[in-house]
VMD Tcl script that builds the backbone (N, CA, C; Angstrom):
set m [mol new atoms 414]
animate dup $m
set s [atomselect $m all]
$s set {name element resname resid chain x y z} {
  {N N UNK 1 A 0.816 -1.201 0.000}
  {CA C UNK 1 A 0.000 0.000 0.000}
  {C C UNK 1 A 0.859 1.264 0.000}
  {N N UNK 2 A 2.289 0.881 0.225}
  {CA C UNK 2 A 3.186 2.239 0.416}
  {C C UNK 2 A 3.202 2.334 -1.112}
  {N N UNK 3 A 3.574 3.699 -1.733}
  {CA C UNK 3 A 4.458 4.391 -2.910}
  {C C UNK 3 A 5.784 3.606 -2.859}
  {N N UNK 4 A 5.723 3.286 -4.488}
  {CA C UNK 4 A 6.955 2.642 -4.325}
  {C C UNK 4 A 8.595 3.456 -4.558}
  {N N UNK 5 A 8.150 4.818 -4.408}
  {CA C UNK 5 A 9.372 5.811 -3.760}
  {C C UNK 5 A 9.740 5.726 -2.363}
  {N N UNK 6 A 8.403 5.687 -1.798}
  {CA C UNK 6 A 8.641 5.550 0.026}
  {C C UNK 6 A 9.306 4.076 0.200}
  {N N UNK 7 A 9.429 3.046 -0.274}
  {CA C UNK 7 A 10.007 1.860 -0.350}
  {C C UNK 7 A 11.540 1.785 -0.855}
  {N N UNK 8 A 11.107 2.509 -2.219}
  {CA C UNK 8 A 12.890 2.867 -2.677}
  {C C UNK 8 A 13.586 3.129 -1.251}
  {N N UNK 9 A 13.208 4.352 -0.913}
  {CA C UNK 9 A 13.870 5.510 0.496}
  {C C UNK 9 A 14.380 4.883 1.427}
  {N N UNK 10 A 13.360 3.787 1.937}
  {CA C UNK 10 A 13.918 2.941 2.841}
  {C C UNK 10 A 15.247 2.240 2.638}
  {N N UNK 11 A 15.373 1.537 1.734}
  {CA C UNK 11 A 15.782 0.354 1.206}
  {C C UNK 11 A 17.474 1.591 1.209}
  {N N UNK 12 A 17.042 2.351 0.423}
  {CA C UNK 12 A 18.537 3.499 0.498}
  {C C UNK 12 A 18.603 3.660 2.154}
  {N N UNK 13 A 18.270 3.832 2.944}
  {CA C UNK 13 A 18.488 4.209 4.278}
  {C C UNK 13 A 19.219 3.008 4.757}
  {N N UNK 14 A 18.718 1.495 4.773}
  {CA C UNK 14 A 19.006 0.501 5.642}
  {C C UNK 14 A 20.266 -0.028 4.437}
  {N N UNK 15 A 20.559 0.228 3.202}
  {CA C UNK 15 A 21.725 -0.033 2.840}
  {C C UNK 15 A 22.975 0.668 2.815}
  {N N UNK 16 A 22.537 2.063 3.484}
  {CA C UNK 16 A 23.366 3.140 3.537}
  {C C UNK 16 A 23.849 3.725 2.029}
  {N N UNK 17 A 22.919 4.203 1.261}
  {CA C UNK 17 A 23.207 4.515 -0.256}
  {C C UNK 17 A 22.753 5.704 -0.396}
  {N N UNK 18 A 22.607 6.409 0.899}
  {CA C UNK 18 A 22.243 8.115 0.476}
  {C C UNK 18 A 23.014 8.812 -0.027}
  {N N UNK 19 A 23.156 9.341 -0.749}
  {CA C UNK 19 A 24.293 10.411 -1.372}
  {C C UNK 19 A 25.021 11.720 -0.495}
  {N N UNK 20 A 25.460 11.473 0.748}
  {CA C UNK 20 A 25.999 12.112 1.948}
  {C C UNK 20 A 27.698 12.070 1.323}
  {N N UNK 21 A 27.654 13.052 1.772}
  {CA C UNK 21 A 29.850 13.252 1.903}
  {C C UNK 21 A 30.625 11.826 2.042}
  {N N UNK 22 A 30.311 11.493 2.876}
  {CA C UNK 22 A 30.728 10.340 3.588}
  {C C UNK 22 A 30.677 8.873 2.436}
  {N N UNK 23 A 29.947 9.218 1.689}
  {CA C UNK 23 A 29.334 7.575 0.721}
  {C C UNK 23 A 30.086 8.498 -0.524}
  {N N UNK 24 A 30.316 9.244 -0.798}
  {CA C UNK 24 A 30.550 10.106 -2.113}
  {C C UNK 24 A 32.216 10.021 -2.153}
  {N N UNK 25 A 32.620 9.878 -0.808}
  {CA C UNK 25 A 34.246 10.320 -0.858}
  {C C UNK 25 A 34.502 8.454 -0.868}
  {N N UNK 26 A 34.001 7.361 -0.028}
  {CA C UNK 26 A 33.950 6.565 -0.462}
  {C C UNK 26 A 33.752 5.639 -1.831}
  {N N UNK 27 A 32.646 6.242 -2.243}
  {CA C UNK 27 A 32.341 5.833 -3.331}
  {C C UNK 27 A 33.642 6.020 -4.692}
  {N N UNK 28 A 33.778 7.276 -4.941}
  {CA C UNK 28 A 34.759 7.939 -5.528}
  {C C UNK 28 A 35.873 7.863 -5.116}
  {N N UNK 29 A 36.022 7.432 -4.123}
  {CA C UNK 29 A 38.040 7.039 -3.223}
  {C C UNK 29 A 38.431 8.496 -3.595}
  {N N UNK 30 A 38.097 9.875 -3.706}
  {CA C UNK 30 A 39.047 10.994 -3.689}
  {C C UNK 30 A 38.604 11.225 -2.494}
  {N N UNK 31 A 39.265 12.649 -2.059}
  {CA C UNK 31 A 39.779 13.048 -1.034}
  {C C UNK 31 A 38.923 14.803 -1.282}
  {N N UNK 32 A 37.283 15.039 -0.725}
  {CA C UNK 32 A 37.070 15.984 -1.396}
  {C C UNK 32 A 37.459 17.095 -0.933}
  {N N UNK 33 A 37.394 18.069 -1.137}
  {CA C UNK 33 A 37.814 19.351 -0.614}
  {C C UNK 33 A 37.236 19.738 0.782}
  {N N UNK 34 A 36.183 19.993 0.889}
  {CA C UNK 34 A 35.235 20.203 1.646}
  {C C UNK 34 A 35.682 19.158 3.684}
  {N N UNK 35 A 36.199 17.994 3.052}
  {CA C UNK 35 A 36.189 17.187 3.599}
  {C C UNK 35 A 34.630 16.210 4.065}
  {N N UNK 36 A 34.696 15.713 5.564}
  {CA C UNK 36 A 33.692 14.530 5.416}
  {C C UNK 36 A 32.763 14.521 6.499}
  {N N UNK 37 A 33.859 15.482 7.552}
  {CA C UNK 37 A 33.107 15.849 8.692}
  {C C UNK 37 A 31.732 16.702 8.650}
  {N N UNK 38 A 30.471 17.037 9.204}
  {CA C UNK 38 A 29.845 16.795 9.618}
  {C C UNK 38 A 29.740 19.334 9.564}
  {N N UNK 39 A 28.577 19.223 8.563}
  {CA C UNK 39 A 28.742 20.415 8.498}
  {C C UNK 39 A 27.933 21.129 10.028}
  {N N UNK 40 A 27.120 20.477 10.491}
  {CA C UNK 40 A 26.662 21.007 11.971}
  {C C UNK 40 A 27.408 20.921 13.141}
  {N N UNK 41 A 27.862 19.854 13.348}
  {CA C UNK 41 A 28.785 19.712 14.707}
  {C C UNK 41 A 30.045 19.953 14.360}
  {N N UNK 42 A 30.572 19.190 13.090}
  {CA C UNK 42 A 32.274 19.473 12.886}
  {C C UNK 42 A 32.525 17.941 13.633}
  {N N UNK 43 A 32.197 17.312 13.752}
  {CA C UNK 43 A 32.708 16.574 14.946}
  {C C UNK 43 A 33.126 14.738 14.284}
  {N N UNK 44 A 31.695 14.270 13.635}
  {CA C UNK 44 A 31.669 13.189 13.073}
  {C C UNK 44 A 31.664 13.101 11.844}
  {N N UNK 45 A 32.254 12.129 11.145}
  {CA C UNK 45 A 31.342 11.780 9.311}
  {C C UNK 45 A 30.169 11.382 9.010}
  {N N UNK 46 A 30.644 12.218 7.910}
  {CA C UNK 46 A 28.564 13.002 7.907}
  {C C UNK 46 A 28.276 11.623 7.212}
  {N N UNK 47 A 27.778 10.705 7.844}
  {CA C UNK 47 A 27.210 9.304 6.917}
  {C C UNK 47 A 25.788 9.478 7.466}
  {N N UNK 48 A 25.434 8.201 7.235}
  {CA C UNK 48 A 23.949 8.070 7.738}
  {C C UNK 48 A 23.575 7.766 9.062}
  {N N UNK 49 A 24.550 7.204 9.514}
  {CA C UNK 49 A 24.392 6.714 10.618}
  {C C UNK 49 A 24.571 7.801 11.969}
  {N N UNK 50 A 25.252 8.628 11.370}
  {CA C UNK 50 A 25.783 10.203 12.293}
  {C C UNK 50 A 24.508 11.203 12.103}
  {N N UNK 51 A 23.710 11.430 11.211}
  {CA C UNK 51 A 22.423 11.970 10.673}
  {C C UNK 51 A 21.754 11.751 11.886}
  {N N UNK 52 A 21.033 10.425 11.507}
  {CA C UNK 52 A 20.116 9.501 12.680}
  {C C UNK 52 A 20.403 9.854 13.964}
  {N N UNK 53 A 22.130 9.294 14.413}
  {CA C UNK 53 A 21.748 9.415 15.938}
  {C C UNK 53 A 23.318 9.540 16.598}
  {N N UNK 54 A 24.020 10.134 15.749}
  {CA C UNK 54 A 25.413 11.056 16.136}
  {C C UNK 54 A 25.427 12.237 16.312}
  {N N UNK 55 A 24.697 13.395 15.682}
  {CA C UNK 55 A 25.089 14.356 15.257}
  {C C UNK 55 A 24.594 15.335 16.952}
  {N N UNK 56 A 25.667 15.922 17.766}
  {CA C UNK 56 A 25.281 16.885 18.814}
  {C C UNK 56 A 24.295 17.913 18.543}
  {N N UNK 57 A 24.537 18.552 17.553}
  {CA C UNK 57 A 23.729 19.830 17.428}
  {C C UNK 57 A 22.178 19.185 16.972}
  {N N UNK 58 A 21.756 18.037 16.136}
  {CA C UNK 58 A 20.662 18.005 16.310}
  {C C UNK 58 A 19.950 17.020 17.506}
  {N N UNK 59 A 20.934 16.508 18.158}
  {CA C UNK 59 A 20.389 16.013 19.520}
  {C C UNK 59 A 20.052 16.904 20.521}
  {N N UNK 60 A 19.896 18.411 20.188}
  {CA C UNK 60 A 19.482 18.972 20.945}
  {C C UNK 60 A 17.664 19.342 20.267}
  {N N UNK 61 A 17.786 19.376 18.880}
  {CA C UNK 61 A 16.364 19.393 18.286}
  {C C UNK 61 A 15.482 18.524 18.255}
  {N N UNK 62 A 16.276 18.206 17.216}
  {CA C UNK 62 A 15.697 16.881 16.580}
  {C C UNK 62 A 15.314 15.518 17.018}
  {N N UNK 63 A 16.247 15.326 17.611}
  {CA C UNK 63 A 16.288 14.082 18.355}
  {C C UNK 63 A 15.039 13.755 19.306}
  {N N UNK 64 A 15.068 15.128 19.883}
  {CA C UNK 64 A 14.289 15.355 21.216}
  {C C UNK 64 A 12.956 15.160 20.602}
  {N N UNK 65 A 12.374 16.170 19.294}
  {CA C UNK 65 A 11.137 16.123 18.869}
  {C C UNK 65 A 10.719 14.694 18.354}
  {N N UNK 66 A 11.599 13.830 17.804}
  {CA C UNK 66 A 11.381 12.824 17.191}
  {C C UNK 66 A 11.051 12.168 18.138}
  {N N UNK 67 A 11.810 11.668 19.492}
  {CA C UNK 67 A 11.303 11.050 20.504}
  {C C UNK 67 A 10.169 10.918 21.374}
  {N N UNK 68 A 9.698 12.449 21.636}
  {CA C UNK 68 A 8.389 12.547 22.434}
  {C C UNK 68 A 7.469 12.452 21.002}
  {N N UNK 69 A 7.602 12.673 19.865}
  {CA C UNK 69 A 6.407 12.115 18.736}
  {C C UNK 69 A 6.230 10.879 19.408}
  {N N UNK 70 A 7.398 9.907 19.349}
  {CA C UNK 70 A 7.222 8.547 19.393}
  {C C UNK 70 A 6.289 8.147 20.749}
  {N N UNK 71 A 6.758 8.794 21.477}
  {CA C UNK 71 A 6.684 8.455 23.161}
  {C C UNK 71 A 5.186 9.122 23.255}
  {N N UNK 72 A 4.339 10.004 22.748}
  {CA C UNK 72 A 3.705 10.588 22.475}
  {C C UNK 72 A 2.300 9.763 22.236}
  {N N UNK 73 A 2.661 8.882 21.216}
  {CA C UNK 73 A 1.363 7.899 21.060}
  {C C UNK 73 A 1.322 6.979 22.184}
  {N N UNK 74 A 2.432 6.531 22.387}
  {CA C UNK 74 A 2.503 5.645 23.700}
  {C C UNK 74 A 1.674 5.866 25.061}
  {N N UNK 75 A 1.895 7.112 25.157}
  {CA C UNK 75 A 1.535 8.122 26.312}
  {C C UNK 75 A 0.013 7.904 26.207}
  {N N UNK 76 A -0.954 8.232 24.883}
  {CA C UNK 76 A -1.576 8.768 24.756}
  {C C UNK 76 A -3.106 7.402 25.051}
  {N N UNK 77 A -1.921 6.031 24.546}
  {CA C UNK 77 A -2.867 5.011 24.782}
  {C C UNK 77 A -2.580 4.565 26.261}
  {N N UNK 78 A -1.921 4.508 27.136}
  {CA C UNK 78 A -1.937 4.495 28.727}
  {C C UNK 78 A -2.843 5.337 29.692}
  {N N UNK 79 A -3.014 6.706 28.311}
  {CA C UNK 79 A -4.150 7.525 29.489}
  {C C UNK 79 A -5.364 6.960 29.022}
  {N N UNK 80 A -6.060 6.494 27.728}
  {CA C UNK 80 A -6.623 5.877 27.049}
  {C C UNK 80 A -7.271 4.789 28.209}
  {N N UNK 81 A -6.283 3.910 28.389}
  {CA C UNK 81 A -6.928 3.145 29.510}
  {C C UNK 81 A -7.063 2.840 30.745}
  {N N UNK 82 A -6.630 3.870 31.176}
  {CA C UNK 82 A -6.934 4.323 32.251}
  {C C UNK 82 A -8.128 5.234 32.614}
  {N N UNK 83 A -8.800 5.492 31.493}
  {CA C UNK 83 A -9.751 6.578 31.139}
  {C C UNK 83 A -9.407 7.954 31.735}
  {N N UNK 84 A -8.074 8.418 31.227}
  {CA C UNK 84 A -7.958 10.072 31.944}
  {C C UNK 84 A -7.876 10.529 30.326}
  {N N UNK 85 A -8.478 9.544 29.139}
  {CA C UNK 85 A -8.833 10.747 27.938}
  {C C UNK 85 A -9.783 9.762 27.594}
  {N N UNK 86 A -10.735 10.466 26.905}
  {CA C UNK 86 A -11.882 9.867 26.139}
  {C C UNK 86 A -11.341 9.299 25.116}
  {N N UNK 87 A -11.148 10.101 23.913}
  {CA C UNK 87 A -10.680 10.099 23.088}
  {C C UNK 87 A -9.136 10.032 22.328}
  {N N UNK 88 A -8.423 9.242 21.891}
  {CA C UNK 88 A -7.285 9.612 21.780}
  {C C UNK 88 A -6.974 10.437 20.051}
  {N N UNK 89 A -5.772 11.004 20.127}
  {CA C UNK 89 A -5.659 11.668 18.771}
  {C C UNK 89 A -5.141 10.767 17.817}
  {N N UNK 90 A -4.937 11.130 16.773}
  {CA C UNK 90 A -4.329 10.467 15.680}
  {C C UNK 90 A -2.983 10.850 15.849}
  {N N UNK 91 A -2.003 9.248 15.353}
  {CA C UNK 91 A -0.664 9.877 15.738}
  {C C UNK 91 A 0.287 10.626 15.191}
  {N N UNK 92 A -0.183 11.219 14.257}
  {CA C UNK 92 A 0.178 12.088 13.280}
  {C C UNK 92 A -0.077 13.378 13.276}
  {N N UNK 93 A -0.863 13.347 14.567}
  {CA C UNK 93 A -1.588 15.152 15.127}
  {C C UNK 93 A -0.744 15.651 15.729}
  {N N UNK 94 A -0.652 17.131 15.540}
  {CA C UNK 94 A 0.566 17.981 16.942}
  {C C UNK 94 A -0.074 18.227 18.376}
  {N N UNK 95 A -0.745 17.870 17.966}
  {CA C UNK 95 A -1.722 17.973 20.018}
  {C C UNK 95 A -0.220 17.227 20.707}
  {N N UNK 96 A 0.106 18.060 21.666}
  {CA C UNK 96 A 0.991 17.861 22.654}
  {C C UNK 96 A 0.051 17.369 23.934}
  {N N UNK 97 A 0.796 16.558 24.946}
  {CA C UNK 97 A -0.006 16.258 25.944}
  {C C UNK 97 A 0.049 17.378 27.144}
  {N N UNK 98 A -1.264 17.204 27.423}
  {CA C UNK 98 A -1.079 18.318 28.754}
  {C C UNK 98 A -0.250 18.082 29.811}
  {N N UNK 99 A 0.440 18.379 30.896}
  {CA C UNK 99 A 1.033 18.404 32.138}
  {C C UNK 99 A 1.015 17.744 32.928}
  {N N UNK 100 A -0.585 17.261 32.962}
  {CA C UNK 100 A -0.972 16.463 33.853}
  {C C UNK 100 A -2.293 16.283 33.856}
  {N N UNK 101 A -2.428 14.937 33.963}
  {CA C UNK 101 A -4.154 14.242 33.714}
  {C C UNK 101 A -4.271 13.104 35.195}
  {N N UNK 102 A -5.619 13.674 35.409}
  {CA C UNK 102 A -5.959 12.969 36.659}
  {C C UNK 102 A -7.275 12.943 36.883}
  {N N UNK 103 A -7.582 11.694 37.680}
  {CA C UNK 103 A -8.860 11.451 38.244}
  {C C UNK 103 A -9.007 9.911 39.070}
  {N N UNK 104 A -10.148 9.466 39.133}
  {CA C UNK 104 A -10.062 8.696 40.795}
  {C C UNK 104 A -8.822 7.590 40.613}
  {N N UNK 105 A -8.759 7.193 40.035}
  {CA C UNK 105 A -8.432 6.071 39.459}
  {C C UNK 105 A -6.115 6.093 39.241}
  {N N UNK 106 A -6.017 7.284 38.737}
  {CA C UNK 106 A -4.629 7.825 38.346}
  {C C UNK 106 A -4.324 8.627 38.565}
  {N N UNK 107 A -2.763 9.391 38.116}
  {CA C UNK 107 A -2.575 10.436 37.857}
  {C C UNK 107 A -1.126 10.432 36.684}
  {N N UNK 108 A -1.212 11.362 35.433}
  {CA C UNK 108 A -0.324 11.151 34.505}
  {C C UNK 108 A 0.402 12.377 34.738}
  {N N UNK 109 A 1.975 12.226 34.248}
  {CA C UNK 109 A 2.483 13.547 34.465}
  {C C UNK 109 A 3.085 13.517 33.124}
  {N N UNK 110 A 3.304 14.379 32.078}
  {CA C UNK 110 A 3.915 14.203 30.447}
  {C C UNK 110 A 5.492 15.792 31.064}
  {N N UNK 111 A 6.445 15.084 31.305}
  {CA C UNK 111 A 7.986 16.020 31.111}
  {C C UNK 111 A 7.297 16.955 32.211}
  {N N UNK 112 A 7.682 16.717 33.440}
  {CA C UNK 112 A 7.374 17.403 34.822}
  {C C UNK 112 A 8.524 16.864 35.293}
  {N N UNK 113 A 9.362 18.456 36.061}
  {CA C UNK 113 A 10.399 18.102 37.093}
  {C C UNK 113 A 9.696 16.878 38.068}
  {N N UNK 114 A 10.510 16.116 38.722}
  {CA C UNK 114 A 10.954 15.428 39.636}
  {C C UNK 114 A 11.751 16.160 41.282}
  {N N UNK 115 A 10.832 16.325 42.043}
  {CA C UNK 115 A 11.880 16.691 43.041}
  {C C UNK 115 A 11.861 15.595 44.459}
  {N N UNK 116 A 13.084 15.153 44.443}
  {CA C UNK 116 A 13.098 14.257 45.648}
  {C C UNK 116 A 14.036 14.322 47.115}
  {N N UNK 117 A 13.654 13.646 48.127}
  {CA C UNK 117 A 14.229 13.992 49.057}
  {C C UNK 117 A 15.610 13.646 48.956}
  {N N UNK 118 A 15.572 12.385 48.372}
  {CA C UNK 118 A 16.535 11.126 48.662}
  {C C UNK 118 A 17.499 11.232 46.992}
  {N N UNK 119 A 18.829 11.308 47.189}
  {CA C UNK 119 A 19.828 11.948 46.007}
  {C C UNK 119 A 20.143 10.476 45.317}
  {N N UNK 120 A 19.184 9.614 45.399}
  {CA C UNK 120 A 19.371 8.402 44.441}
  {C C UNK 120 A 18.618 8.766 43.075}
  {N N UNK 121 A 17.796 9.939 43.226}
  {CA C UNK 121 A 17.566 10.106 41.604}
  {C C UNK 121 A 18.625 10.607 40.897}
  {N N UNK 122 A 18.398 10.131 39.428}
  {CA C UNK 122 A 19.433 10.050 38.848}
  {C C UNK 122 A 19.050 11.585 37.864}
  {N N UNK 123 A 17.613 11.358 37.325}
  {CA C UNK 123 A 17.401 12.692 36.128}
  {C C UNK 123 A 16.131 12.815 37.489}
  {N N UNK 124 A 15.957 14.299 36.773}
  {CA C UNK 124 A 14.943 15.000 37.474}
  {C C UNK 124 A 13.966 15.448 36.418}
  {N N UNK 125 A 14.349 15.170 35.348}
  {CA C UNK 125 A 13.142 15.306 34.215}
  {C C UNK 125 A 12.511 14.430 33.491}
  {N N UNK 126 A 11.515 13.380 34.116}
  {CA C UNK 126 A 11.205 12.402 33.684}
  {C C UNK 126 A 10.299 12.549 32.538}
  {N N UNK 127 A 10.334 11.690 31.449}
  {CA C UNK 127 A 9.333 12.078 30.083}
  {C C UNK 127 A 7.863 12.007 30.144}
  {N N UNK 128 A 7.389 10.915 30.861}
  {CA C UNK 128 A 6.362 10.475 31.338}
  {C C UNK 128 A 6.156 10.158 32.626}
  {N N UNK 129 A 5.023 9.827 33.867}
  {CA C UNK 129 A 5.359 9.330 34.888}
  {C C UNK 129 A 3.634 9.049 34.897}
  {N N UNK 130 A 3.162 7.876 35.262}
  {CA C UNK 130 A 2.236 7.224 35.836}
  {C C UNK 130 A 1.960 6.976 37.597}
  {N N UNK 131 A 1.034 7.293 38.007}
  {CA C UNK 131 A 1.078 6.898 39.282}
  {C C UNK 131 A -0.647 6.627 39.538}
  {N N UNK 132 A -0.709 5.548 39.810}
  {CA C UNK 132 A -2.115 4.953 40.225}
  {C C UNK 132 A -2.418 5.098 41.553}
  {N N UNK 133 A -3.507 5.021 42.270}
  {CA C UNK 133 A -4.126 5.679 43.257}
  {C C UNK 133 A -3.487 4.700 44.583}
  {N N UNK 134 A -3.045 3.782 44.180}
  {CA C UNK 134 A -2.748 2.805 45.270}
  {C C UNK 134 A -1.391 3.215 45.464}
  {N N UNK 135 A -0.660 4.083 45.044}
  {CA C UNK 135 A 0.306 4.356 45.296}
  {C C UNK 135 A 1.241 3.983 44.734}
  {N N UNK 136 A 1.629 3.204 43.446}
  {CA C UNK 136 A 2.420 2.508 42.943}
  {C C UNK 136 A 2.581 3.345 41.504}
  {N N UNK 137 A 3.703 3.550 41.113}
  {CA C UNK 137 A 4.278 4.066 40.042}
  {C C UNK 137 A 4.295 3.328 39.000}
  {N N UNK 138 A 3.657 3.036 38.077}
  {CA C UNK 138 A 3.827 2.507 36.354}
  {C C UNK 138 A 4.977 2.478 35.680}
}
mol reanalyze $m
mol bondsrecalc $m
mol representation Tube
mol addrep $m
């Protein structure tokens, strides 16, 4: 049912055949001018694999948005059954989750500091947090 461009795309992604610096200076064995490193960070070669899930400067964007998308639907079917939403969205919608959803039953928290007594926490910004009425954390 996919386009068989969206299939091509893939198939270039998981064989590593994108046309990046990195596959070009390979491909061609010269030595390009420009070099191979990584025009945002400077840091890595710009291949595919540094794109995805090397590159610093977009692990501060990108990374982040791509993740709570993901984490996002996840989220969205846990409040789902728990009934703290009626309805859930489509996962392709920008509806962000609210702060916090509650009622007899739960309470959801979506990227709320953490503050604790006890210095065994490790992050204080948890992405999600569940807590059911009995007192027990999800």
């Amino acid at each position: 049912m996919c386009p068989s461009s969206t299939i091509a795309g893939i198939h270039e992604l998981y064989q590593q055949l994108l046309p990046t610096k990195l596959y070009n200076h390979n491909k061609t064995g010269t030595n390009p001018t420009s070099g191979v490193l990584c025009r945002m960070c400077g840091s890595g070669p710009k291949g595919v694999l540094h794109i995805f899930a090397g590159c610093s400067t977009l692990a501060k964007t990108k990374y982040i948005a791509r993740h709570n998308a993901a984490l996002k639907v996840l989220f969205f079917e846990l409040l789902k059954d728990l009934n703290l939403m009626t309805q859930m969205p489509p996962w392709y919608s920008p509806v962000q989750p609210k702060r916090m959803y509650k009622n007899e039953r739960a309470k959801a928290f979506w990227d709320v500091a953490v503050y604790a007594e006890n210095t065994e926490v490790r992050a204080n910004r948890i992405d999600e947090r569940v807590m059911r009425n009995r007192g027990k954390v999800c």
